[in-house]
C-alpha positions in Angstrom: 11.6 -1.9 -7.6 13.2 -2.5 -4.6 16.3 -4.5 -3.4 14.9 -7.4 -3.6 14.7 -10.8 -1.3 16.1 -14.5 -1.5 15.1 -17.2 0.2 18.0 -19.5 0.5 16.6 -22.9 0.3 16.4 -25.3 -3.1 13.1 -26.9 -2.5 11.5 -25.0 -4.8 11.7 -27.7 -7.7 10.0 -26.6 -10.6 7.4 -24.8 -9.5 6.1 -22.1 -12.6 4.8 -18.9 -13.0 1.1 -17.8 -13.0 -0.6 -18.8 -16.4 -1.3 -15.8 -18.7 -5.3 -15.0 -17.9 -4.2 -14.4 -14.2 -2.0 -11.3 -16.1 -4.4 -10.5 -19.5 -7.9 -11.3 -18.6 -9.8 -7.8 -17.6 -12.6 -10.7 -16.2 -9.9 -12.0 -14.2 -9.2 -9.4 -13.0 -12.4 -7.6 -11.9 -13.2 -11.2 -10.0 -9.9 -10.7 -8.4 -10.7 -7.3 -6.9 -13.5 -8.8 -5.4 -12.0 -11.4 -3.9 -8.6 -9.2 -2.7 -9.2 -5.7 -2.9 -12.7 -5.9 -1.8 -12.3 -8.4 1.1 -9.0 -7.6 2.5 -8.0 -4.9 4.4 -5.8 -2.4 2.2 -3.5 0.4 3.2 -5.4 3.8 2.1 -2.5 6.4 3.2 -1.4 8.2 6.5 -3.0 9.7 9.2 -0.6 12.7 9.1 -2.5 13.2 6.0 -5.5 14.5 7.8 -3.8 16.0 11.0 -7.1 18.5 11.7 -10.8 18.0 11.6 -12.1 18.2 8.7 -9.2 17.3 6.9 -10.1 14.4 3.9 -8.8 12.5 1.3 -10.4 10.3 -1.4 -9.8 6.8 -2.3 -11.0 4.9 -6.1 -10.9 0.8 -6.0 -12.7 -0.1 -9.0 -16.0 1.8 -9.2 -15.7 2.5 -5.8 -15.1 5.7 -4.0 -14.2 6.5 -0.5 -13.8 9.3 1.9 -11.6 8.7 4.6 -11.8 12.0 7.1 -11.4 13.2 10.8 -13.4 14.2 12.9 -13.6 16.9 15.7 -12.6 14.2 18.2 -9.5 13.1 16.2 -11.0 9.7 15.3 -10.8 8.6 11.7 -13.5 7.1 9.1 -13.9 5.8 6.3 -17.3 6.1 4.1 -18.4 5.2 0.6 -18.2 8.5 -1.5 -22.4 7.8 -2.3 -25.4 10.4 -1.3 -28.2 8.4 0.5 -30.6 10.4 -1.2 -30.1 9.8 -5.5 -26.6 7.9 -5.4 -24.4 11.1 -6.5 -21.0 10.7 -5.5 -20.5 13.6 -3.1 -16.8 14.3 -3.7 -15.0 14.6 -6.4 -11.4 16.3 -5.0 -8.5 13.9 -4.1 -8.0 15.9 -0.8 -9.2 18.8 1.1 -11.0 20.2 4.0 -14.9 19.9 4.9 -16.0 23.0 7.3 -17.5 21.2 9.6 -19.8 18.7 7.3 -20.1 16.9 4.3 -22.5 17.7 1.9 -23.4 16.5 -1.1 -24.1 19.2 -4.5 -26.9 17.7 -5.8 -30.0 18.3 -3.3 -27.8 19.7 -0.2 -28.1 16.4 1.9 -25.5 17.1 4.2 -23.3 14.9 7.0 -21.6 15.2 9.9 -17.7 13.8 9.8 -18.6 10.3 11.1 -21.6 10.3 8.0 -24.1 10.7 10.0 -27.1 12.9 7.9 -27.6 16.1 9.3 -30.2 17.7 7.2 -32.5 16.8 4.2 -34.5 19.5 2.9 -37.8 19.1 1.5 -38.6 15.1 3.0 -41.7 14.3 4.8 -42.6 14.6 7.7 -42.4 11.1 8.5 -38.8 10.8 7.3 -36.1 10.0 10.0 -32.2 11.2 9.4 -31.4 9.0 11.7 -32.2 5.8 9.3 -29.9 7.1 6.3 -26.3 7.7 7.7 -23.4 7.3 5.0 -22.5 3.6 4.4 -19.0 2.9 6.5 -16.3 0.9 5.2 -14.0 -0.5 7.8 -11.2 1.9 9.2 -8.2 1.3 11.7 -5.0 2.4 12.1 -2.1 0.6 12.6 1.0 2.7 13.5 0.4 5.9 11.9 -1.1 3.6 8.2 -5.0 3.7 7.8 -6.0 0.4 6.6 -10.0 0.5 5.0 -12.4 -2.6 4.5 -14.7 -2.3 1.9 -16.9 -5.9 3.7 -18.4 -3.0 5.4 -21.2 -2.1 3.6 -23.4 -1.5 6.0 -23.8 1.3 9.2 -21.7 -0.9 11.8 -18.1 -0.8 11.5 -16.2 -3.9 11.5 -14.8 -5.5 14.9 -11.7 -3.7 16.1 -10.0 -7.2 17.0 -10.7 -10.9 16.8 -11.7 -12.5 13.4 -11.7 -9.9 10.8 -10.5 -7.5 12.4 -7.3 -5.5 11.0 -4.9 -6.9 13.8 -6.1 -10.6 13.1 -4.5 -9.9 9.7 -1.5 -8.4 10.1 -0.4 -10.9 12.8 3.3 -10.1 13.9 3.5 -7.2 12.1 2.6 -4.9 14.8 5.4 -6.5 16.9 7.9 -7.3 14.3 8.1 -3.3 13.7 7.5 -1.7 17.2 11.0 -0.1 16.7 10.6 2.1 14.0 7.6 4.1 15.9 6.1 4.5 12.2 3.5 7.0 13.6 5.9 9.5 14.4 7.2 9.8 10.6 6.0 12.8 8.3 5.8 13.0 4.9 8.7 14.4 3.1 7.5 13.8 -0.8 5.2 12.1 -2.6 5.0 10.8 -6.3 2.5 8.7 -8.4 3.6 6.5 -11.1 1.2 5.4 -13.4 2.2 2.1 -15.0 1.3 -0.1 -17.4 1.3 -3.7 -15.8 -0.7 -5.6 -13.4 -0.3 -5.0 -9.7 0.9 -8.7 -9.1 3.7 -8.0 -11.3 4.7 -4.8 -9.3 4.4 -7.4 -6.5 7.1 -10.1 -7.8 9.5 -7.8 -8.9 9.3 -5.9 -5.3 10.2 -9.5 -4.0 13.6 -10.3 -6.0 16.8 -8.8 -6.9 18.3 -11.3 -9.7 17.2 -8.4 -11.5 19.6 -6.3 -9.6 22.7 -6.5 -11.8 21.5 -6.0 -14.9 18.7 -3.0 -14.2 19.7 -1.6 -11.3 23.3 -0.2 -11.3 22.9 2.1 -8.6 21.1 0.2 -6.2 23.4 -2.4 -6.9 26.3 -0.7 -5.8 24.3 -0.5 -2.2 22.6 -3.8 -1.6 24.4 -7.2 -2.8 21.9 -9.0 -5.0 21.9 -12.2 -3.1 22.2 -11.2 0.4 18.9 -11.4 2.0 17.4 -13.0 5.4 13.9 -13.6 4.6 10.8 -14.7 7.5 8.5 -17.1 6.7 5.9 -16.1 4.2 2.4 -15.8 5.3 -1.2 -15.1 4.4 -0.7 -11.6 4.9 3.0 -10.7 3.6 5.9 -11.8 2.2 9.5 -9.8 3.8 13.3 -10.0 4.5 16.4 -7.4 5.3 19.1 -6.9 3.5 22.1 -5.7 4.2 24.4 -2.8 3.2 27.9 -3.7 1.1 31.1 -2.3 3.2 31.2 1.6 3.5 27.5 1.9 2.6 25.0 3.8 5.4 21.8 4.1 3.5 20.3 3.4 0.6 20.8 7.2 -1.5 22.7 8.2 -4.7 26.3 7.9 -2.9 25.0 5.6 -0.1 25.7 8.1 2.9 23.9 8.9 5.4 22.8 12.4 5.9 20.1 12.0 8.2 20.1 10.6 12.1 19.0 7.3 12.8 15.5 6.8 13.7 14.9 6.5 17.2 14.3 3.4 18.8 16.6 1.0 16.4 19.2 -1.3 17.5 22.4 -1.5 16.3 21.6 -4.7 14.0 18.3 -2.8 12.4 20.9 0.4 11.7 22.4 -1.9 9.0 19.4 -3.2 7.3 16.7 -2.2 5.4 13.1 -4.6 5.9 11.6 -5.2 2.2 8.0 -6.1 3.1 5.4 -6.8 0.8 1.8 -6.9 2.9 -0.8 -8.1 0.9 -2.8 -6.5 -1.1 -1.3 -3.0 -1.7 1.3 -1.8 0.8 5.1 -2.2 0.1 6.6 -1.3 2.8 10.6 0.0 2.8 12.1 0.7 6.3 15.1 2.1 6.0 17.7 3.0 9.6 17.1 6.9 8.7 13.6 6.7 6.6 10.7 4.8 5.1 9.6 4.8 2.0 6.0 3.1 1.3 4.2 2.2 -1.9 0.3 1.7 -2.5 -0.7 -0.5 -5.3 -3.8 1.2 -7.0 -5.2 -1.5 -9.5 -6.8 0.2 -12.5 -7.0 -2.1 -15.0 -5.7 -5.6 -15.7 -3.1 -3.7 -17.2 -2.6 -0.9 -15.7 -1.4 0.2 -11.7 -1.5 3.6 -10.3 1.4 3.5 -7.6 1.7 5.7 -4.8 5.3 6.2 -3.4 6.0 8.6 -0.6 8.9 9.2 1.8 8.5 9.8 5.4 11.5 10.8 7.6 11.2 11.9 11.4 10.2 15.1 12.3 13.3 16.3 14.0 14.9 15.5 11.2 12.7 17.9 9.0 13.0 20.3 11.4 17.3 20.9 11.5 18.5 23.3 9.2 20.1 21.9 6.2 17.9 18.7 6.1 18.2 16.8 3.4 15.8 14.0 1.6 16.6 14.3 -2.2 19.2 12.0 -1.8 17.0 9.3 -1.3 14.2 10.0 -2.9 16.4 10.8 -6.4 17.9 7.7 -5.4 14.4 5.5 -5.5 12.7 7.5 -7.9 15.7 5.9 -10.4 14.8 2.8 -9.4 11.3 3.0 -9.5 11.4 4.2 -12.9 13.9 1.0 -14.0 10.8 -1.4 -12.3 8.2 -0.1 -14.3 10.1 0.2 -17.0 10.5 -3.6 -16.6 7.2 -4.2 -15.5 5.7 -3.2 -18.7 7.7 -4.8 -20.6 6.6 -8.1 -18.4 3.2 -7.4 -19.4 3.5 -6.6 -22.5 4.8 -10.2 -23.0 2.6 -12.1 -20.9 -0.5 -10.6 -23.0 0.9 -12.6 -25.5 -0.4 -15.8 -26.9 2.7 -17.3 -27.2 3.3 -17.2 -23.6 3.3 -19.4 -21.1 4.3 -20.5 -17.3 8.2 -20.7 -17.0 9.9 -22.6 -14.2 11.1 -20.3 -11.2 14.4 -20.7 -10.2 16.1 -21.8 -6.4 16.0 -18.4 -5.4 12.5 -17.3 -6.6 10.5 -18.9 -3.8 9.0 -15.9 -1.9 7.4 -15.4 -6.0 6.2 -18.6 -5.9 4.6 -18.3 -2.7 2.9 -14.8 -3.7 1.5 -17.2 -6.6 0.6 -19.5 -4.2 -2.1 -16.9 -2.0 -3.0 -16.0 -5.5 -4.2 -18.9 -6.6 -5.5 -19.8 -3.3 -7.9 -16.6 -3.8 -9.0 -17.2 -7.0 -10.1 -20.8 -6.0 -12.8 -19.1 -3.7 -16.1 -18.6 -4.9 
């Protein structure tokens, strides 16, 4: 999908791939939503995406549903998409506007923005609003990204730092990408991709480029296939830069640069692009003139809705003659080759003849995906 990233070292010996139930078995892989998806904190979208009160969106993980909204103070939640009254899921638009309230169609129960319940015709006397607020999931914000915890099942939000807490996963990640003042970028174009494959697959192929030659022409006319400077992989993300061949200023159709460089980077992050992978569901592409970011969407064990969207700076937008179809025609082709790829993947592993083949030198930052992976589905 991307340009892919190499970790130089030959340690690696003979470590193999995942074994074929972690790819093909729909029990599998509802456990491993639980344990992931369900656990972790996972990117949900943008907060330019609900710039006004009132302003919502809807998120499906499994057979869960979330609102995520903002409220008249600016302040954005997150709440499970579930009347207190019967259990009717109270939304059923992937984005709009609530006047004011939320309120569900069945019997009228209706909520403020934060969830709290507002009015419930026809209850006793003795009935208090007060005790049946919408269930919260977790909610933060980390540079312009909303990140959602679904451990919050509850009415108490989860702690905003310290243990379990949004920051305590993303470590240096905060730090490591101060520069690119993410919160400032705007949306310039979004497209969902619907593909047939596991999300761990979309994953590894995010995180290599030997690919690079053979499927990716165009991209590899931008990036050399081997030249990556990887970090240390953690708990929480695998990541490197690459950087451009001679001549090349961007990653677009003819590699030039029609945009400004985003404020803030220094002359060594002009000439790289930052592949991170931070698990579960955010890739995240940062670009010197643009980022692009992907959200995995697991809907199946074979299946992953993918959200890509394109965010530039908003004085960029704002110039007359602004361009972004370069780029995004640019990754759209490439996205397209990676699924393409990607279902064929699956399609193979869901056979019983397969089995784990040995990664090579260069495939570590895979292995080490594997690694978390099978650390997960060793917890009970």
């Amino acid at each position: 999908m991307v340009g892919g990233l190499y970790h130089g070292c030959s340690g690696t010996g003979m470590h193999k791939t995942l074994p074929r139930h972690f790819y093909a078995d729909p029990a599998f892989y509802e456990a491993e939503l639980e344990r992931l998806y369900f656990t972790r904190w996972i990117c949900a979208g943008r907060a330019d995406q609900i710039p006004n009160a009132g302003d919502f969106f809807t998120r499906t993980i499994g057979d869960e549903s979330l609102i995520i909204t903002r409220d008249g103070t600016g302040g954005i939640h997150a709440v499970f998409n579930v009347c207190r009254h019967r259990g009717t899921r109270i939304c059923a638009d992937a984005e709009g506007h609530f006047v004011d309230r939320i309120q569900c169609p069945y019997h009228a129960w209706t909520y403020d923005l934060q969830g709290q319940l507002l009015a419930a015709p026809h209850m006793p006397p003795e009935f208090r609003k007060a005790d049946y607020p919408l269930h919260r999931a977790g909610c933060d914000v980390w540079d312009g990204h909303i990140f959602i915890n679904l451990k919050a099942r509850g009415t108490q939000a989860l702690p905003s730092s310290g243990p379990g807490s949004l920051w305590e996963q993303l470590a240096d990640l905060p730090e490591r990408f101060a520069a690119w003042r993410m919160a400032d970028l705007r949306l310039g174009r979004r497209i969902v991709y619907d593909v047939k494959a596991n999300w761990k697959l979309i994953v590894l192929n995010f995180n290599e480029c030997l690919h690079c030659p053979t499927l990716h022409p165009a991209l590899n006319r931008l990036h050399h296939y081997l030249g990556a400077d990887n970090v240390e992989p953690t708990a929480c993300y695998v990541g490197g830069a690459m950087g451009f061949r001679n001549g090349v200023e961007t990653m677009s159709m003819d590699g030039k640069r029609r945009r400004h460089y985003l404020p803030g980077l220094n002359a060594s992050q002009r000439q790289q692009v930052f592949y991170f992978a931070i698990y579960p569901n955010l890739l995240l592409s940062l670009h010197p003139d643009y980022m692009m970011t992907h959200t995995l969407w697991p809907r199946a064990h074979d299946r992953t809705e993918i959200v890509c969207e394109w965010h530039f700076h908003p004085d960029e937008m704002a110039r007359p003659g602004f361009q972004a179809d370069d780029a995004i025609e640019f990754w759209d082709l490439t996205n397209r080759e990676d699924w393409w790829i990607s279902e064929r993947s699956q399609a193979g592993i869901s056979s019983r003849a397969y089995e784990p083949g040995p990664y090579s030198e260069r495939e570590e930052l895979l292995w080490r995906f594997d690694e978390m992976i099978r650390t997960e589905a060793g917890k009970s």
